[in-house]
Backbone bond lengths (Angstrom), bond angles and torsions (degrees), N, CA, C in turn:
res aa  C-N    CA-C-N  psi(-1)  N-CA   C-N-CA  omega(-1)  CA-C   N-CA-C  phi
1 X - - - 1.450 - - 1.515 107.76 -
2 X 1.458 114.79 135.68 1.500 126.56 -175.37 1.238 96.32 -74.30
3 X 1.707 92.35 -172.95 1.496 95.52 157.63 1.359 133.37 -74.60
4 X 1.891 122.10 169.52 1.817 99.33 -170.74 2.059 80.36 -132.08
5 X 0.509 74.89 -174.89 2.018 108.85 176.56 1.137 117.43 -159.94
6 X 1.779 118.89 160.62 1.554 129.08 -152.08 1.899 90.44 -70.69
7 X 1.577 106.05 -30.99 1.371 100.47 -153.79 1.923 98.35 -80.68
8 X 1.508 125.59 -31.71 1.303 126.09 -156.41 1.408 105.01 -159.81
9 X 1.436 109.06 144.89 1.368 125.56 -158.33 1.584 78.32 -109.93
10 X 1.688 108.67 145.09 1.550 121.63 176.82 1.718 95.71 -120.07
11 X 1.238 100.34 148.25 2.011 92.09 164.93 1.960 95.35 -132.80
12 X 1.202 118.40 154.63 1.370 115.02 -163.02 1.461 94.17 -131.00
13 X 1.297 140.41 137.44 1.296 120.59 161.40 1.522 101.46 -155.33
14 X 1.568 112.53 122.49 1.156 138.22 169.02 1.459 125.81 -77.47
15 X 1.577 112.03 119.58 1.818 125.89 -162.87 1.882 83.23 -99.25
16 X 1.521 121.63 121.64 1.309 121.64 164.84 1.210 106.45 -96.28
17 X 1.676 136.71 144.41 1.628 112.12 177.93 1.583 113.65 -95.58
18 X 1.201 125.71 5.16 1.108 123.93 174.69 2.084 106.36 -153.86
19 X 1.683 100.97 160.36 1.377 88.24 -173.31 1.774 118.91 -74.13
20 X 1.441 102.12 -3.31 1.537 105.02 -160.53 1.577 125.00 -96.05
21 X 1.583 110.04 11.73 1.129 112.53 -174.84 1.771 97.51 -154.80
22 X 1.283 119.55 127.44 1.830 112.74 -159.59 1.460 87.34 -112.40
23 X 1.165 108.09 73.04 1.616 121.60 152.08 1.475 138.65 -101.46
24 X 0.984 118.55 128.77 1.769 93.86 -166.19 1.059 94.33 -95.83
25 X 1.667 99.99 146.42 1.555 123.15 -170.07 1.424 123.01 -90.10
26 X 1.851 86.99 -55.30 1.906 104.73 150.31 1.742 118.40 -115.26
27 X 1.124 112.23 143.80 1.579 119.71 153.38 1.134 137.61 -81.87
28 X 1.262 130.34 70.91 1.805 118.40 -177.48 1.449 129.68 -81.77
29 X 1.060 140.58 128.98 1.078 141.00 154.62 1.946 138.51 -86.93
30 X 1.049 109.49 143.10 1.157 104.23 -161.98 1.876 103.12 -130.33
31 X 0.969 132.48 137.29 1.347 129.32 -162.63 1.887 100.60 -171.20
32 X 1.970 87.13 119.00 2.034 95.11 -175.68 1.622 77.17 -83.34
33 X 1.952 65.37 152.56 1.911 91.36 175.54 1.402 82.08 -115.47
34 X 1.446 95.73 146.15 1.179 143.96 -161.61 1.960 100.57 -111.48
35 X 0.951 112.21 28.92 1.403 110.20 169.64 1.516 130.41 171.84
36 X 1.226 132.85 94.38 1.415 160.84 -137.16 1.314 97.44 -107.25
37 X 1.733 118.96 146.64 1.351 146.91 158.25 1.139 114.29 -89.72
38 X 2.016 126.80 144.53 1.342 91.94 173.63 1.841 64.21 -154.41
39 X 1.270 107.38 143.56 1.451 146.62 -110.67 1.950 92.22 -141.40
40 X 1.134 111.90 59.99 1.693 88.24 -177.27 1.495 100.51 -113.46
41 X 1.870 114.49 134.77 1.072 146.79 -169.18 1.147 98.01 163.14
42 X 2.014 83.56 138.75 1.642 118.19 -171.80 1.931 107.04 -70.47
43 X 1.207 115.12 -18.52 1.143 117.74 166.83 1.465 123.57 -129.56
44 X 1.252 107.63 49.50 1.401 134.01 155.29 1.579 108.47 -30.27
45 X 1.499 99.25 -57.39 1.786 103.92 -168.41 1.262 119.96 -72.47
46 X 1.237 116.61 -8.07 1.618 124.26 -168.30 1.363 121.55 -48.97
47 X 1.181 125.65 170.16 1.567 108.63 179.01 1.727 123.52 -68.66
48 X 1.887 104.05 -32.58 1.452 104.57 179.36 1.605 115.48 -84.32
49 X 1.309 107.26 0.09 1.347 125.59 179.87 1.385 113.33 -78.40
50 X 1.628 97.29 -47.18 1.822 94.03 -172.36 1.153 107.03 -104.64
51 X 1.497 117.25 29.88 1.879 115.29 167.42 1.406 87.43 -83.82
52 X 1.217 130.99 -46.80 1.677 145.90 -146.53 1.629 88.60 -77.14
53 X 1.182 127.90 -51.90 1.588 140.15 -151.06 1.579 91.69 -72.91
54 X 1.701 103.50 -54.70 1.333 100.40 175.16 1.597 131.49 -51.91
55 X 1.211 110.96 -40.17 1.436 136.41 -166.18 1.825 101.16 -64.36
56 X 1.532 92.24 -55.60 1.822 97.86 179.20 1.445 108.04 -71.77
57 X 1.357 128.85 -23.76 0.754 89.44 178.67 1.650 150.15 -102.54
58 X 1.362 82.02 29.10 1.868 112.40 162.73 0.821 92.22 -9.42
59 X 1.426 90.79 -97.34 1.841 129.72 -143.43 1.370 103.37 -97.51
60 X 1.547 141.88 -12.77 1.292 143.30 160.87 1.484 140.78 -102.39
61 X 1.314 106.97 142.98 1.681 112.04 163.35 1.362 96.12 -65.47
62 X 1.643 111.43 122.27 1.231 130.56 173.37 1.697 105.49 -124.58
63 X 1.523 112.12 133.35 1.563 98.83 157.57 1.745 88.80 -144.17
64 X 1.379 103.63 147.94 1.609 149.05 164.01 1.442 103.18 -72.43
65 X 1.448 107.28 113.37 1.468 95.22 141.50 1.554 105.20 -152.67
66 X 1.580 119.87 158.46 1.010 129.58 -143.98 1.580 106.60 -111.46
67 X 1.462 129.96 17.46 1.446 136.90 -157.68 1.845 89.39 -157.88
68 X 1.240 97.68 162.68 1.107 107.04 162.60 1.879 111.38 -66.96
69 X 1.769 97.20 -72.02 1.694 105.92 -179.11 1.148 113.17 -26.07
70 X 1.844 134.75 -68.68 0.898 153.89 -162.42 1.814 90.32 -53.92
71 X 0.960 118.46 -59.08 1.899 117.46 -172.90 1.211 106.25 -37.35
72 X 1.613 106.97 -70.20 1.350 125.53 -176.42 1.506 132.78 -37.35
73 X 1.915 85.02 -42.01 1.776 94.63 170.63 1.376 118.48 -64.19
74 X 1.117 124.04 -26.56 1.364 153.49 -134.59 1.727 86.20 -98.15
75 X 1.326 91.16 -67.21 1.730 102.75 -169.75 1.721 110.89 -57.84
76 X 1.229 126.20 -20.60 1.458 135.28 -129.14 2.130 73.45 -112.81
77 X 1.232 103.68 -41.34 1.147 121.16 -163.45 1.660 107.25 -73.06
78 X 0.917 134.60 -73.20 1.761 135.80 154.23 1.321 112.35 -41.22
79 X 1.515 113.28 -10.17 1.913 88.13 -168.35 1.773 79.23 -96.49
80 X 1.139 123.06 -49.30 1.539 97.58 174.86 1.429 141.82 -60.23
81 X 0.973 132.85 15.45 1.266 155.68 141.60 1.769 122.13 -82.64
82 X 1.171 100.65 -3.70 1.752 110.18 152.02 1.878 83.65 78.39
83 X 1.018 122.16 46.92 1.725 139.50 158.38 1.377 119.97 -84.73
84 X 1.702 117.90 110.65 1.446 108.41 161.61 1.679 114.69 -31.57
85 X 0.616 124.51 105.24 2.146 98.85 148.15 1.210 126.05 -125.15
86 X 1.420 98.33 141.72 1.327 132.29 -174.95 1.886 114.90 -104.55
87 X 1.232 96.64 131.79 1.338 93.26 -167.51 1.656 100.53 -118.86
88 X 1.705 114.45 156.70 1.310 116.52 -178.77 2.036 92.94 -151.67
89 X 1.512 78.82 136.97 1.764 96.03 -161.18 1.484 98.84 -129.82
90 X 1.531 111.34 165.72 0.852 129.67 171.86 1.998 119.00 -85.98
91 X 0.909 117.73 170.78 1.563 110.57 154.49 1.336 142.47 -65.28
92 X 1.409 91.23 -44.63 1.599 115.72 178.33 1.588 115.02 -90.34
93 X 1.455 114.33 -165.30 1.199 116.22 -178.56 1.795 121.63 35.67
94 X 2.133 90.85 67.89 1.684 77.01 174.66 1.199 132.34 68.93
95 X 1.770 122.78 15.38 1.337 104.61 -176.31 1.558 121.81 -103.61
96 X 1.378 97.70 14.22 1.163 86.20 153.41 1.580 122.95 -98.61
97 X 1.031 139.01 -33.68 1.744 142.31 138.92 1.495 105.19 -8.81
98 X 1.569 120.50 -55.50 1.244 141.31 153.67 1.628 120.74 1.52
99 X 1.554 79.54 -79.43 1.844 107.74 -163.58 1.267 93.36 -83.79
100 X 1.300 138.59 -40.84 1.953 135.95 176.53 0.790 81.98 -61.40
101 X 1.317 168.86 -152.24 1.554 174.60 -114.41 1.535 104.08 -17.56
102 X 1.310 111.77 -67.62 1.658 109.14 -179.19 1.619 117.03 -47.93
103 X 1.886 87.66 -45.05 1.610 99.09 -166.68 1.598 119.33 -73.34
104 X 1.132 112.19 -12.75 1.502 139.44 -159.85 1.543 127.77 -125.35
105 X 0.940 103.32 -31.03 1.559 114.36 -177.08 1.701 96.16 -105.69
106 X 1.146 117.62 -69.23 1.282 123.09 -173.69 1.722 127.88 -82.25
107 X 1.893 96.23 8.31 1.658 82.55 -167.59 1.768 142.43 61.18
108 X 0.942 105.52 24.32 1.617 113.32 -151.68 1.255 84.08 -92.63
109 X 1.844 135.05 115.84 1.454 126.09 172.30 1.941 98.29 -96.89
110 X 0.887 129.55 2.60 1.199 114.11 175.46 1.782 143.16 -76.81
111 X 1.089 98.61 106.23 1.552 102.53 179.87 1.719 101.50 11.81
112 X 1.327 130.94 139.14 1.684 146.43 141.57 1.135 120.16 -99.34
113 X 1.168 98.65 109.88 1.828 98.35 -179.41 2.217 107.43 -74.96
114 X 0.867 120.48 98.56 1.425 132.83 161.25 1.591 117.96 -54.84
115 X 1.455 144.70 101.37 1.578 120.91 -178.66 1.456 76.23 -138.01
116 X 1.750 103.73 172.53 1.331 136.95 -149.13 1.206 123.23 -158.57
């Protein structure tokens, strides 16, 4: 185990290629993110949908869900685990019912991305 800080836990683990010389060969690092997307639209899966889904999800915790409920659980679920979340919605289907729910039920102060 690397080093950690109050803000992020590091894990370090060294691949040696043989037992006779304690050199590290590779360095990896490993570090939880601390802050998740969660993606609700009924056509999430679509083709121009999951170029985008793909794209974020490089560099991000991304989750899909295709209902409002399913979001919510989702959301209710990372925020107790002390998780930014960030939410990205559709226009339609209720989203504003949506965002009172995030904003209200769950406390969620983080920016919502709204597109159309």
């Amino acid at each position: 185990e690397g080093p950690t800080t109050d803000m992020e836990d590091f894990f370090v683990e060294y691949v040696v290629e043989t037992g006779k010389r304690v050199l590290p060969r590779f360095a990896i690092t490993f570090r939880k993110k601390k802050s998740v997307l969660i993606w609700r639209d009924a056509n999430v899966k679509n083709v121009e949908n999951s170029c985008y889904m793909d794209k974020l999800r490089k560099s991000n915790v991304i989750y899909s869900a295709l209902t409002t409920e399913s979001a919510l659980k989702i959301a209710k679920k990372k925020k107790k685990g002390n998780n930014s979340v960030y939410i990205v919605t559709n226009g339609g289907d209720d989203s504003l019912g949506f965002i009172t729910s995030v904003r209200n039920e769950l406390n969620i102060d983080e920016p919502i991305l709204v597109f159309t």
